[in-house]
PyMOL CGO cylinders between C-alpha atoms (Angstrom):
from pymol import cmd
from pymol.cgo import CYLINDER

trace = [
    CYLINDER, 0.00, 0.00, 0.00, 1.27, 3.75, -0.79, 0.3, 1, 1, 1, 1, 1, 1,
    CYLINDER, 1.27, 3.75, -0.79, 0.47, 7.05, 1.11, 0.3, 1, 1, 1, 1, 1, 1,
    CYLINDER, 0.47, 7.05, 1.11, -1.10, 7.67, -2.17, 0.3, 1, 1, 1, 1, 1, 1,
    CYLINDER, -1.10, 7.67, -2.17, -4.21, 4.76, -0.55, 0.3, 1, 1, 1, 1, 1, 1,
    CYLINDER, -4.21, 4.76, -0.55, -3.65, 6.92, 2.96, 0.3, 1, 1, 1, 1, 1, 1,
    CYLINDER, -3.65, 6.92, 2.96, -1.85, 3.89, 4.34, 0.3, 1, 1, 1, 1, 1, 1,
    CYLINDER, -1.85, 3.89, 4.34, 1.56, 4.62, 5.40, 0.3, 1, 1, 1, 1, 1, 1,
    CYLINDER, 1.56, 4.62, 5.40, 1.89, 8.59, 5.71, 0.3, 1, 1, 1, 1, 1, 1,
    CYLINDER, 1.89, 8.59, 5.71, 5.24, 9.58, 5.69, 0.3, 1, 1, 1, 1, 1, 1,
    CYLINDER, 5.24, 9.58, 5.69, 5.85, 11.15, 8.85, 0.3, 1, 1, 1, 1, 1, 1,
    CYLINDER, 5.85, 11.15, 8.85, 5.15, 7.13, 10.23, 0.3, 1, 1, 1, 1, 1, 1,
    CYLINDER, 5.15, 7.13, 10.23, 6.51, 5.57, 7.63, 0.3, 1, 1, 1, 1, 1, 1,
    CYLINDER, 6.51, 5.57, 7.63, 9.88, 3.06, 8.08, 0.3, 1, 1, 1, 1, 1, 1,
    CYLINDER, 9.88, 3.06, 8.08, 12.52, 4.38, 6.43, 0.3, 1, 1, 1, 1, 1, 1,
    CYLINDER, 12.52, 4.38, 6.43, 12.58, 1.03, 4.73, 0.3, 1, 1, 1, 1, 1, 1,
    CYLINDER, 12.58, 1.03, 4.73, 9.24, 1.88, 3.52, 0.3, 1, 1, 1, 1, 1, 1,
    CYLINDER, 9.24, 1.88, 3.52, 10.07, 5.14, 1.93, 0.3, 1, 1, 1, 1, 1, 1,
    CYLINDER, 10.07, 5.14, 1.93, 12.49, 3.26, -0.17, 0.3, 1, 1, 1, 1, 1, 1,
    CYLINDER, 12.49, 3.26, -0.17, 10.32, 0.58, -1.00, 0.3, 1, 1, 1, 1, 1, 1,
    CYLINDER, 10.32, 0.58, -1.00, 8.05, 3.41, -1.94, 0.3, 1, 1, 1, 1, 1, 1,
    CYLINDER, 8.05, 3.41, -1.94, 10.98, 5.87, -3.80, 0.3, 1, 1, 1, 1, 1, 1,
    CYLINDER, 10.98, 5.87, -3.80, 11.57, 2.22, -6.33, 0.3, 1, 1, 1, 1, 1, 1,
    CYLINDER, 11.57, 2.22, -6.33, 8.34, 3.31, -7.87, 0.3, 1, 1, 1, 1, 1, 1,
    CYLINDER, 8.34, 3.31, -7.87, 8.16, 6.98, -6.97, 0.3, 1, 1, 1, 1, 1, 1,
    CYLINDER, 8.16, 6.98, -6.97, 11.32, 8.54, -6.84, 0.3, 1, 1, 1, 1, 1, 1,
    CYLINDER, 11.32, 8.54, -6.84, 10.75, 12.09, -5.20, 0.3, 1, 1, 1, 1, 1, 1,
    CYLINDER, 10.75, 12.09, -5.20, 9.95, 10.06, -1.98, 0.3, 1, 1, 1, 1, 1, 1,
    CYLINDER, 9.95, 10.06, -1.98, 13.16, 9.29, -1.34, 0.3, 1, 1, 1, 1, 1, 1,
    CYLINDER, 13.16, 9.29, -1.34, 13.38, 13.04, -0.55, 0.3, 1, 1, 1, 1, 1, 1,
    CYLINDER, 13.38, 13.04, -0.55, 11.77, 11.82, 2.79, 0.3, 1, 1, 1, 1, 1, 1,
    CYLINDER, 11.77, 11.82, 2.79, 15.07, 10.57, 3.47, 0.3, 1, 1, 1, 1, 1, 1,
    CYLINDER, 15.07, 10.57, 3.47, 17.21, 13.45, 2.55, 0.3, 1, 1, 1, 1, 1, 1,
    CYLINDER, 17.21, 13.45, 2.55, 14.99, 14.83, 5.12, 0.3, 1, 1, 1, 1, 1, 1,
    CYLINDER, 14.99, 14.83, 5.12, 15.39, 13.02, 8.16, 0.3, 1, 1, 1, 1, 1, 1,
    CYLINDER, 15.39, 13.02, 8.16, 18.74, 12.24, 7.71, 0.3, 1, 1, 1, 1, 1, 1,
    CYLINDER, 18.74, 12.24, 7.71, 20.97, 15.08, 5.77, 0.3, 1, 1, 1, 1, 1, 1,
    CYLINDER, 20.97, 15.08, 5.77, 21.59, 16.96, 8.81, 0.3, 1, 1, 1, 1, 1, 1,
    CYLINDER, 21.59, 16.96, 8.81, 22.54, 14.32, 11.13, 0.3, 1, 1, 1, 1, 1, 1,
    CYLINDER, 22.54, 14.32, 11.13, 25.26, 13.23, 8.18, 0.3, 1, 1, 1, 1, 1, 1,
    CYLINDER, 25.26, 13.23, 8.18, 26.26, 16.64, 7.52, 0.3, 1, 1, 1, 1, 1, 1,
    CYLINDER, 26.26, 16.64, 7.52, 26.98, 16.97, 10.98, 0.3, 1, 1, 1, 1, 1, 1,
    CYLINDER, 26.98, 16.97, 10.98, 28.84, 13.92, 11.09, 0.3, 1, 1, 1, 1, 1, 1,
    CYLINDER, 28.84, 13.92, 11.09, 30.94, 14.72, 8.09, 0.3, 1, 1, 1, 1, 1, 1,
    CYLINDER, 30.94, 14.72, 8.09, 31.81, 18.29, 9.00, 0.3, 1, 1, 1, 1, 1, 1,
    CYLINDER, 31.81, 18.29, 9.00, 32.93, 16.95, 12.34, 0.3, 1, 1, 1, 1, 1, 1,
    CYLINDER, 32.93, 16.95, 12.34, 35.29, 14.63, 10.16, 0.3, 1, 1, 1, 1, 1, 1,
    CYLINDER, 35.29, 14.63, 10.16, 36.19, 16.79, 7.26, 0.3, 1, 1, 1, 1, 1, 1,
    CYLINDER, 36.19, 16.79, 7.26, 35.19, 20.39, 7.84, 0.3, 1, 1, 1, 1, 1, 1,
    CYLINDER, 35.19, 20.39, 7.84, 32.22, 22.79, 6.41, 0.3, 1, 1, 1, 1, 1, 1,
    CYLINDER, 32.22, 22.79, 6.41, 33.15, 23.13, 3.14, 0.3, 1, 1, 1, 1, 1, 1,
    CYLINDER, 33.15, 23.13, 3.14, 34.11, 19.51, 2.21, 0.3, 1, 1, 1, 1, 1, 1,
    CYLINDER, 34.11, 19.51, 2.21, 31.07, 18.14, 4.39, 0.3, 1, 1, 1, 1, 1, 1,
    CYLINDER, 31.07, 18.14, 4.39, 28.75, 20.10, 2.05, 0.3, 1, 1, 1, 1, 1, 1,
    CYLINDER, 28.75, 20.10, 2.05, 29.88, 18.24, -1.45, 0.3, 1, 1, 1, 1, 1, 1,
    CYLINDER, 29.88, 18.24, -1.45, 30.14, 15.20, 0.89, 0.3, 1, 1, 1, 1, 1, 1,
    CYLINDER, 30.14, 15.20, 0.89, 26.47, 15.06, 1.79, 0.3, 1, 1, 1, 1, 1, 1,
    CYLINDER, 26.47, 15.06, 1.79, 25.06, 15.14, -1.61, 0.3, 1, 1, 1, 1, 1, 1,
    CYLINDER, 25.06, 15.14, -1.61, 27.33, 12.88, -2.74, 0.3, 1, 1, 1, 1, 1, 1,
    CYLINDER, 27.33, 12.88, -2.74, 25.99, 10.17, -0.06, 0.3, 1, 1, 1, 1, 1, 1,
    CYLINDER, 25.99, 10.17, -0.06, 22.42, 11.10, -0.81, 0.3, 1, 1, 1, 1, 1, 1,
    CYLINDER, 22.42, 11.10, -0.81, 23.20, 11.14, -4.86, 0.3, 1, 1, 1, 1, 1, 1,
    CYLINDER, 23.20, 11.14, -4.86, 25.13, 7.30, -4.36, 0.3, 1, 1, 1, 1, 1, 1,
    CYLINDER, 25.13, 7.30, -4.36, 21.86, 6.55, -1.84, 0.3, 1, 1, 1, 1, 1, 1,
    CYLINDER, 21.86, 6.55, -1.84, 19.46, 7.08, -4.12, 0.3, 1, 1, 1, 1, 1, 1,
    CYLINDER, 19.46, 7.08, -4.12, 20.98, 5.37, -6.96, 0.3, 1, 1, 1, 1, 1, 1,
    CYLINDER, 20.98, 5.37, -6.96, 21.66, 2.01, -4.86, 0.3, 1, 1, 1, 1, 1, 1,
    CYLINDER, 21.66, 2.01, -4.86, 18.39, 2.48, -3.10, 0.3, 1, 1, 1, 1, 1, 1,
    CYLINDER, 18.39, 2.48, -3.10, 17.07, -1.00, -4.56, 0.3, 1, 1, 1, 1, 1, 1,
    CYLINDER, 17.07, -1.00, -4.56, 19.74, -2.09, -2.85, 0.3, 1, 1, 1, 1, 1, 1,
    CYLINDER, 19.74, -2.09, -2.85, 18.91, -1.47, 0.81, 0.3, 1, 1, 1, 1, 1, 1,
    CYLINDER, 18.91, -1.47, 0.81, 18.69, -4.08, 3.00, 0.3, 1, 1, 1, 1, 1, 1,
    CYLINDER, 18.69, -4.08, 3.00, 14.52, -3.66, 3.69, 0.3, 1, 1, 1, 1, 1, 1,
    CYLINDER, 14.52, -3.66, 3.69, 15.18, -5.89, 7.17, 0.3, 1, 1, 1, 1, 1, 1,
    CYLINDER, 15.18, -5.89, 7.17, 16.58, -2.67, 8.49, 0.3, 1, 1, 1, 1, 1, 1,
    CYLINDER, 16.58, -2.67, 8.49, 13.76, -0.05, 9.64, 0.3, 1, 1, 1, 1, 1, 1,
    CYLINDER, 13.76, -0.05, 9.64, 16.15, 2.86, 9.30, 0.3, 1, 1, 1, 1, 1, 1,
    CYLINDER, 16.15, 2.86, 9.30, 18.55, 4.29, 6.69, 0.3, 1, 1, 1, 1, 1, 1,
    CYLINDER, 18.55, 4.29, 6.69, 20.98, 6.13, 9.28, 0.3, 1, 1, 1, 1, 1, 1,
    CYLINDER, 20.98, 6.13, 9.28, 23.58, 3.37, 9.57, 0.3, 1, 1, 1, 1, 1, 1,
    CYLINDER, 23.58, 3.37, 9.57, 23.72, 2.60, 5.61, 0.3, 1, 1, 1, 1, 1, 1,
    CYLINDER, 23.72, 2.60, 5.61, 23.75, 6.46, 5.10, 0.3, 1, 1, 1, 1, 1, 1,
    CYLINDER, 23.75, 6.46, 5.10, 26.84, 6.45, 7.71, 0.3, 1, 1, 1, 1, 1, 1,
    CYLINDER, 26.84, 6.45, 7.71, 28.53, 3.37, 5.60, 0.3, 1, 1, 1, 1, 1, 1,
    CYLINDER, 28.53, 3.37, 5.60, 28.47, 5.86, 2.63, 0.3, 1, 1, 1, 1, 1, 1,
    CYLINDER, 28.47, 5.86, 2.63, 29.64, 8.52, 4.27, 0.3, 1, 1, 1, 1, 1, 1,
    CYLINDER, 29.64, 8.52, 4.27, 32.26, 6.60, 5.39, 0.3, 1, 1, 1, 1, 1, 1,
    CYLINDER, 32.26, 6.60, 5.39, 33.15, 5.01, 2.53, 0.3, 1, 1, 1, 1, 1, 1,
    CYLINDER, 33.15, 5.01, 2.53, 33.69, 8.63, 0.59, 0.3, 1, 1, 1, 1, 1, 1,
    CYLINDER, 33.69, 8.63, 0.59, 35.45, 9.79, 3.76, 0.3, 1, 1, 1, 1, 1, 1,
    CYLINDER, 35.45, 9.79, 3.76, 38.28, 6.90, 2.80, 0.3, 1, 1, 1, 1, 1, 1,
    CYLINDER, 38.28, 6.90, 2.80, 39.01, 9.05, -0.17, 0.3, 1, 1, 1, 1, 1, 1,
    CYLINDER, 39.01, 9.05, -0.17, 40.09, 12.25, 2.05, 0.3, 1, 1, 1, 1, 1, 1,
    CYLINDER, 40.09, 12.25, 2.05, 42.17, 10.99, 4.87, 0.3, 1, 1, 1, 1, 1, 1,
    CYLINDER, 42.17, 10.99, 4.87, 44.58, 14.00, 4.60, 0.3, 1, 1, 1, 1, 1, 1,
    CYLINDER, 44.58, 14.00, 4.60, 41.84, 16.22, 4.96, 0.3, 1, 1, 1, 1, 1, 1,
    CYLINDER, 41.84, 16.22, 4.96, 40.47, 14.68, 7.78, 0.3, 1, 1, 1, 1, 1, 1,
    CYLINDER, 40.47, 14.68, 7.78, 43.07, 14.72, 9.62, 0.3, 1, 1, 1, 1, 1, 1,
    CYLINDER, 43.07, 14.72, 9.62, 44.08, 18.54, 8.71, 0.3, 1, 1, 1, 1, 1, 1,
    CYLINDER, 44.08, 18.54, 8.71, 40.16, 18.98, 10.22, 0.3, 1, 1, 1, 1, 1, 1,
    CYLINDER, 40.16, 18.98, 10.22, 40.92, 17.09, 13.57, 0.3, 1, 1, 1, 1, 1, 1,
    CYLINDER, 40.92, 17.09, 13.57, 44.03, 18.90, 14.69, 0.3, 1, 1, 1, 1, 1, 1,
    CYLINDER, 44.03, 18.90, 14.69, 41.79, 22.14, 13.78, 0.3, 1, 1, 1, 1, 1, 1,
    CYLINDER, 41.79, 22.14, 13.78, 39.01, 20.54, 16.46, 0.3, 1, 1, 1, 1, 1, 1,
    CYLINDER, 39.01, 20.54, 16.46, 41.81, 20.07, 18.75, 0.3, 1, 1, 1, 1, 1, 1,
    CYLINDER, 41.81, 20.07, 18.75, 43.03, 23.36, 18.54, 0.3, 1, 1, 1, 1, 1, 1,
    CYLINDER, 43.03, 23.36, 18.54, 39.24, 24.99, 19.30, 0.3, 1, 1, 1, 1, 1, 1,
    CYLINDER, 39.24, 24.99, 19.30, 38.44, 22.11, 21.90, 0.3, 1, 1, 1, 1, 1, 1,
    CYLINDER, 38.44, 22.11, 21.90, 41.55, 23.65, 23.64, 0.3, 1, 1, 1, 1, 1, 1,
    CYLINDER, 41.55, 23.65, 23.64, 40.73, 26.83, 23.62, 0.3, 1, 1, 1, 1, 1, 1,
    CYLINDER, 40.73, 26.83, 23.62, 39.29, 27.66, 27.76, 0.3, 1, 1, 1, 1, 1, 1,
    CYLINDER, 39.29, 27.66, 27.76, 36.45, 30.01, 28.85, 0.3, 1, 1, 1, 1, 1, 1,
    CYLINDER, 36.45, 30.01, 28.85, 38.06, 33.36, 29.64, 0.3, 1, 1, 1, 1, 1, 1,
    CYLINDER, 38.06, 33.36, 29.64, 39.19, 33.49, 33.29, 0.3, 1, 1, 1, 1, 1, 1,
    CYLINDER, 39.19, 33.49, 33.29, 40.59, 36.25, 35.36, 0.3, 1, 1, 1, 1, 1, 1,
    CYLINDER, 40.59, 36.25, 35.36, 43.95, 35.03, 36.32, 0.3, 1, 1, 1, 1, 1, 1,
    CYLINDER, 43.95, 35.03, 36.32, 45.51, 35.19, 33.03, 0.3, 1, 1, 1, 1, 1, 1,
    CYLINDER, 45.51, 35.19, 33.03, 49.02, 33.52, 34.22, 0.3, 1, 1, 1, 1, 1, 1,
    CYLINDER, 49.02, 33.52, 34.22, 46.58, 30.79, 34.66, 0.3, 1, 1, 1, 1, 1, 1,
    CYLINDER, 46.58, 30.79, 34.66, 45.13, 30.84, 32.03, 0.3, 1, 1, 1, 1, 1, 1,
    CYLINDER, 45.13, 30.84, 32.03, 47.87, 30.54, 29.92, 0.3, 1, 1, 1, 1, 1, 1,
    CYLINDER, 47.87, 30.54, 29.92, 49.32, 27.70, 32.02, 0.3, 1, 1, 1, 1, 1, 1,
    CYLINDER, 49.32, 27.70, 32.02, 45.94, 25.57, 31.38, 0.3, 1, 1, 1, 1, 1, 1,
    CYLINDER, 45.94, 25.57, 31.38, 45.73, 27.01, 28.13, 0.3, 1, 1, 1, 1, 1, 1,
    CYLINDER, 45.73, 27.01, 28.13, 49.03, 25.33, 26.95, 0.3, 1, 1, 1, 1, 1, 1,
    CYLINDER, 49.03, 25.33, 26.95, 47.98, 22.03, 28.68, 0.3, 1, 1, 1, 1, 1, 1,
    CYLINDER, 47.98, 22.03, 28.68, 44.57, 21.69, 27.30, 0.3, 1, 1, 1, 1, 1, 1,
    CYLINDER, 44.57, 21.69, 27.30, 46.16, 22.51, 23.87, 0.3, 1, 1, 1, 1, 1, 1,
    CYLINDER, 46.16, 22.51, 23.87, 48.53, 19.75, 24.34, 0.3, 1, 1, 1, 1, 1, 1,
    CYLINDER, 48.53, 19.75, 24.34, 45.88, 16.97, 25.22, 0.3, 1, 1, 1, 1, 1, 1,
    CYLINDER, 45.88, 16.97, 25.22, 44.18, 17.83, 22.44, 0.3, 1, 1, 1, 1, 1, 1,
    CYLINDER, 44.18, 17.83, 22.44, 46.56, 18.10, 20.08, 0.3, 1, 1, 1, 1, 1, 1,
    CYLINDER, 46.56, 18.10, 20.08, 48.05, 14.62, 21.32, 0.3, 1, 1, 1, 1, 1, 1,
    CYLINDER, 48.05, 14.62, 21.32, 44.58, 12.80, 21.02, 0.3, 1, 1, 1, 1, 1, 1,
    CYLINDER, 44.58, 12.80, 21.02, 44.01, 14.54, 17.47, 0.3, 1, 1, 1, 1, 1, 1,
    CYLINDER, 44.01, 14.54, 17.47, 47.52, 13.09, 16.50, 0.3, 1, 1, 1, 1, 1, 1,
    CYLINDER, 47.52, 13.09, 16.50, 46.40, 9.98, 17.91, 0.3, 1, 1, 1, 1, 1, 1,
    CYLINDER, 46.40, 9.98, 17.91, 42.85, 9.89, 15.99, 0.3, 1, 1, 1, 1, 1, 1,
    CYLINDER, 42.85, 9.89, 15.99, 44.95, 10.17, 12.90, 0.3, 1, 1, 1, 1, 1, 1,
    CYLINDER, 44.95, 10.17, 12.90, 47.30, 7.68, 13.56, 0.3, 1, 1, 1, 1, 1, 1,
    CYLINDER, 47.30, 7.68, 13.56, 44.55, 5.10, 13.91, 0.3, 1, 1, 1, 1, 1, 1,
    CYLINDER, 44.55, 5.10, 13.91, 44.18, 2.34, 11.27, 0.3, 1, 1, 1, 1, 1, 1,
    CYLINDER, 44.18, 2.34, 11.27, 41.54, 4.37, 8.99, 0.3, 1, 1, 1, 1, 1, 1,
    CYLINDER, 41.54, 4.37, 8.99, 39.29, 1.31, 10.04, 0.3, 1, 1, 1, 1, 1, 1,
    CYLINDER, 39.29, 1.31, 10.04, 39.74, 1.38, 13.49, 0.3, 1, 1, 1, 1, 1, 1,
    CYLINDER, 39.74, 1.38, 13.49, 39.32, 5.42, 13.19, 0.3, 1, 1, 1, 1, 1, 1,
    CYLINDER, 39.32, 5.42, 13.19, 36.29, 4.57, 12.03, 0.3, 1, 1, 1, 1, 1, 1,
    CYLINDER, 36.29, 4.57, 12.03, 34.57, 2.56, 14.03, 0.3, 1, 1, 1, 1, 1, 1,
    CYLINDER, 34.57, 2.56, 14.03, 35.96, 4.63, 17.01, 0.3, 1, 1, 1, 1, 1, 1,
    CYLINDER, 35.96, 4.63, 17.01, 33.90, 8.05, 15.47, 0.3, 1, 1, 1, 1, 1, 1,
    CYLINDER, 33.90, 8.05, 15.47, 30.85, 6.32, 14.50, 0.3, 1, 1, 1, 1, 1, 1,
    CYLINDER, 30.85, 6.32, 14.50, 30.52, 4.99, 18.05, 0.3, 1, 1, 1, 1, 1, 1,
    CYLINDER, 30.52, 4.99, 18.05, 32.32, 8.30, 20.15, 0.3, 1, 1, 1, 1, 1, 1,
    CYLINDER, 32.32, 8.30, 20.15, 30.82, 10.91, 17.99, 0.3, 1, 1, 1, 1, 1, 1,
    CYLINDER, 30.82, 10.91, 17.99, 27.56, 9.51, 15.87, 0.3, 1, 1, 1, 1, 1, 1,
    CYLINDER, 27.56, 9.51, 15.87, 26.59, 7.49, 18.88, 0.3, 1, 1, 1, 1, 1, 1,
    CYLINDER, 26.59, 7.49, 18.88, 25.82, 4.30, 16.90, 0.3, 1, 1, 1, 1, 1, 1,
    CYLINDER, 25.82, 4.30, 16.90, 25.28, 1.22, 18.53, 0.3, 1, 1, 1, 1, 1, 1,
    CYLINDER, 25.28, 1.22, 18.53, 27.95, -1.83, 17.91, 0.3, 1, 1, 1, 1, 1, 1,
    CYLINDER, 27.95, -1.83, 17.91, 24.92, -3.16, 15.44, 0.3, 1, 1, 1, 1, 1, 1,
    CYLINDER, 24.92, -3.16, 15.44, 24.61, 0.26, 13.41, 0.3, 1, 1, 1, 1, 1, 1,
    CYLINDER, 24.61, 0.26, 13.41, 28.00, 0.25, 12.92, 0.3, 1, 1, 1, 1, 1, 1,
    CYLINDER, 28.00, 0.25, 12.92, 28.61, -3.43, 11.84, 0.3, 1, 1, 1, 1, 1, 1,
    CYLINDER, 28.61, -3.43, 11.84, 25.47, -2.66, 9.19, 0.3, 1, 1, 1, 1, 1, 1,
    CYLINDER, 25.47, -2.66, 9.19, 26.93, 1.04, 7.90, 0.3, 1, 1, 1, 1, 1, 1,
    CYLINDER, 26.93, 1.04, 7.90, 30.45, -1.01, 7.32, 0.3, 1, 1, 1, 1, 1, 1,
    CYLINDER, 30.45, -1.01, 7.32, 29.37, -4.03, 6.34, 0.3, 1, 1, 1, 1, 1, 1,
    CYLINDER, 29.37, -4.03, 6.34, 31.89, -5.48, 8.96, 0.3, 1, 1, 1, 1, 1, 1,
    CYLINDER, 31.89, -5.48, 8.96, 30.29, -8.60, 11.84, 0.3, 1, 1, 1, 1, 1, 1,
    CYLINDER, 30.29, -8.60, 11.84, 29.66, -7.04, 14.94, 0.3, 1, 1, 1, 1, 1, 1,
    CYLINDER, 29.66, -7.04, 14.94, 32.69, -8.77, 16.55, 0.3, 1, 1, 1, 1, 1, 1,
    CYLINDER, 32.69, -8.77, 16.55, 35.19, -6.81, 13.88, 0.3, 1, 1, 1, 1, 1, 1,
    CYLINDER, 35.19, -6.81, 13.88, 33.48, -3.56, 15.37, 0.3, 1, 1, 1, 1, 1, 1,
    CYLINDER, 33.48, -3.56, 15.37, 33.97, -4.50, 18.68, 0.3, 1, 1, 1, 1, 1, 1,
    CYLINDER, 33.97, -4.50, 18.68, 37.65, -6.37, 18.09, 0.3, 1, 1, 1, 1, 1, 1,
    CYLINDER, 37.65, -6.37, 18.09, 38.39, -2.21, 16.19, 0.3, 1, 1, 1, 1, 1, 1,
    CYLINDER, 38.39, -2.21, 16.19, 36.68, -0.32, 18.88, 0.3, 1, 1, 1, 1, 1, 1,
    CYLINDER, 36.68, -0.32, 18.88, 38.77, -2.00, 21.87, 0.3, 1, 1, 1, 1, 1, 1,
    CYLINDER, 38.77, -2.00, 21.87, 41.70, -1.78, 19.52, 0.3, 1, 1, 1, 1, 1, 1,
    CYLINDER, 41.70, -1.78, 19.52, 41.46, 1.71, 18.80, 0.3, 1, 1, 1, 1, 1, 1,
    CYLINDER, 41.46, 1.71, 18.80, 40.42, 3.12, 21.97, 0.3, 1, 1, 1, 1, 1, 1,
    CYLINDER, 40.42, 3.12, 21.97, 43.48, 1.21, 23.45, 0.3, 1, 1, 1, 1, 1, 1,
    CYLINDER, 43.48, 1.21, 23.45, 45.70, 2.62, 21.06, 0.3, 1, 1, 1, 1, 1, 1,
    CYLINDER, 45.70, 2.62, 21.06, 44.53, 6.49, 21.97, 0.3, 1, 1, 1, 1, 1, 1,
    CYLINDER, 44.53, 6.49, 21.97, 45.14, 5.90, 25.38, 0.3, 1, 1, 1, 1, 1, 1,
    CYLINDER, 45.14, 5.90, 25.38, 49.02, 4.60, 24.94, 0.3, 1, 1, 1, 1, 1, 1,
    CYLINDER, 49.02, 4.60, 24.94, 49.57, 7.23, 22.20, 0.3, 1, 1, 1, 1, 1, 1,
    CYLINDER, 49.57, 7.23, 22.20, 47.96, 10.06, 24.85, 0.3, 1, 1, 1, 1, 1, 1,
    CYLINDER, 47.96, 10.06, 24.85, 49.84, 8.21, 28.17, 0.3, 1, 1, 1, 1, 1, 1,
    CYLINDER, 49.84, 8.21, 28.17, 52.89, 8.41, 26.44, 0.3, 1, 1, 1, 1, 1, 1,
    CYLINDER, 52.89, 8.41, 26.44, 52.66, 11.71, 24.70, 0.3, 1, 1, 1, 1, 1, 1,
    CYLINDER, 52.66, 11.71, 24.70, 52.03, 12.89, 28.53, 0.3, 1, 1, 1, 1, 1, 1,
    CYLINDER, 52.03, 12.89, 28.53, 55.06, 10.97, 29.56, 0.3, 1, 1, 1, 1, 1, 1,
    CYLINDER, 55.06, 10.97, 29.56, 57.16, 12.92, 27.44, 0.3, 1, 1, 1, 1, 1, 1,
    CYLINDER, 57.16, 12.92, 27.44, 55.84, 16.01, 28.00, 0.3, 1, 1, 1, 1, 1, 1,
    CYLINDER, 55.84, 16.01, 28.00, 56.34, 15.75, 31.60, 0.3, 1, 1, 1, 1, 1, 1,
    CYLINDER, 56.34, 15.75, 31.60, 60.12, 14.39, 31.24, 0.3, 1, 1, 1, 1, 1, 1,
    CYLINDER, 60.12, 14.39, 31.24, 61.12, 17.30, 28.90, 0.3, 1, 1, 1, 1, 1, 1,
]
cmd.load_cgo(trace, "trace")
């Protein structure tokens, strides 16, 4: 049944069912440049920056609507395919990814304005640091442990989401994840080392 019969109004329909629908009618897929363009923008200028994250998310949605017969229907929503896309077009721009963390690092470091400024400086430097080190350490990841590690840190997807936007079993995600988040913390541990020996 379509919305057309008054059956399955968009606003309750699966996403799955909106692509179903967008095989025969294809301006419904705009349903799911609706509910889901921001969320991947966000995602993607969080990886890459503003300006590539714009060309970025139409390419997903262009790609998603061309493959959209080939969905996987057992899945109600489109997020975590939309995410293996994304991800997937993010492999091509590593070097300006990780230009786009260090940038994060630097404005994550930067503190609220405080009123001993000698202070401020000292925690200023230190925050910076941290930052910088985990940023270094982000890019230093295996691009597939890297990831995993944002999907899960930063998108908030479940080890299950994941596994389906990668195409990966749900033991590689969690076999990356532990990987990768133990890598960080030796790469941050000993970048703090160091620091404090110098």
């Amino acid at each position: 049944m379509t919305r057309a019969q008054g059956v399955c109004p968009e606003s309750q329909a699966t996403d799955a069912s909106l692509i179903t629908e967008s095989l025969v009618d294809g301006a419904v897929f705009g349903g799911i440049f609706e509910r889901h363009a921001t969320t991947i923008h966000r995602y993607l200028v969080r990886r890459v920056g503003p300006w590539d994250a714009d060309s970025i998310t139409g390419e997903v949605f262009e790609i998603a609507f061309r493959r959209r017969a080939d969905f996987d229907q057992s899945y109600p929503s489109a997020r975590p395919w939309l995410y293996g896309i994304a991800t997937n077009l993010l492999t091509r721009r590593t070097r300006s990814e990780a230009r786009r963390l260090h940038a994060t690092a630097r404005l994550a470091a930067q503190p609220p304005l405080e009123l001993d400024l000698a202070d401020a400086v000292v925690d200023r430097v230190d925050l910076r640091a941290r930052h910088e080190a985990a940023a270094t350490a982000v890019t230093a990841l295996a691009a597939t442990e890297r990831d995993v590690l944002l999907l899960f840190a930063w998108e908030e997807l479940s080890y299950d989401e994941i596994a389906q936007a990668l195409d990966i079993p749900v033991g590689t995600v969690r076999s990356r994840l532990n990987r990768g988040r133990n890598r960080l913390r030796t790469a941050i541990r000993d970048q703090h080392t160091t620091e404090n020996h110098e």
